[in-house]
C-alpha positions as CSV (number, residue, x, y, z in Angstrom):
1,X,-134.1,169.8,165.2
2,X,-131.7,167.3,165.8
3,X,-132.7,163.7,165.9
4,X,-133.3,161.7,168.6
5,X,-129.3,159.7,168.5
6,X,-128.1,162.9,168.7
7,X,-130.1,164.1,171.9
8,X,-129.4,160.6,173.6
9,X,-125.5,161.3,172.8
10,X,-125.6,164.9,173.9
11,X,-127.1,163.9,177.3
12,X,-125.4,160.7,177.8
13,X,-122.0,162.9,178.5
14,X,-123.5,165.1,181.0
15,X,-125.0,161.9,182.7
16,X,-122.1,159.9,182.7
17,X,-120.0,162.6,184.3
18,X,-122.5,163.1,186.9
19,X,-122.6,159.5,187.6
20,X,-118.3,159.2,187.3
21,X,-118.2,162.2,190.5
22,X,-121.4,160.2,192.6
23,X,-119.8,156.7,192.2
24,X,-116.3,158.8,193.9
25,X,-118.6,160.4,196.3
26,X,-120.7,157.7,197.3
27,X,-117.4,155.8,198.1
28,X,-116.2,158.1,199.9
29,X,-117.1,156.8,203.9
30,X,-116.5,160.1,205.1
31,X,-117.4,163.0,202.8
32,X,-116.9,166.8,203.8
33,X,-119.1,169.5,204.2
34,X,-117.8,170.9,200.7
35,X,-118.4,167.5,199.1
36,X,-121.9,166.8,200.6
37,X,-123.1,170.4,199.4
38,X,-121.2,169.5,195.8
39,X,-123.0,166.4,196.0
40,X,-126.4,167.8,197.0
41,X,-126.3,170.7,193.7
42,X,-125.2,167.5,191.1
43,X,-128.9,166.4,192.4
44,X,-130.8,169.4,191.5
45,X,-128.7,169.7,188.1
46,X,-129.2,166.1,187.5
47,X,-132.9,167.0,187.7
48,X,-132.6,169.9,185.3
49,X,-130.8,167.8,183.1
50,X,-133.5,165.2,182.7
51,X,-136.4,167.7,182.6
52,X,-133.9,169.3,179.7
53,X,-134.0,165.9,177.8
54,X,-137.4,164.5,178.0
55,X,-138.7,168.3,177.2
56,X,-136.1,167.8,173.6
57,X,-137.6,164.4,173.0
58,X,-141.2,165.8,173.3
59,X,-140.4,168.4,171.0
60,X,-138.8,166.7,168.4
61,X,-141.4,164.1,168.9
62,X,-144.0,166.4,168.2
63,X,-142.2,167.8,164.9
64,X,-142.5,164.3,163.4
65,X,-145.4,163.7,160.5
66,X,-148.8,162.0,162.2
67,X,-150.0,159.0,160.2
């Protein structure tokens, strides 16, 4: 399993261009259709994505030794 740095780095990209295309969006005063639904679907993957990353952390979290 790969350690915890390297889960935090992995996720940090996806998150980061997630927040890069809501920062455009959420400047944007008047937003398409298109760009609402776009918007709307980088929510629900957002969601995944964070489910995705505490579920690694509670797996490799569970791998370690007990005292």
């Amino acid at each position: 399993m790969e350690p915890e740095t390297e889960i935090c780095a992995r996720f940090e990209v996806e998150l980061a261009l997630i927040a890069a295309l809501d920062r455009d969006y959420n400047l944007n005063p008047t937003p398409t259709s298109a760009e609402r639904a776009n918007y709307y679907k980088r929510q629900e993957k957002l969601e995944q994505i964070r489910a995705q990353f505490y579920a690694d952390l509670d797996r490799l979290r569970s791998e370690l030794p007990r005292p």
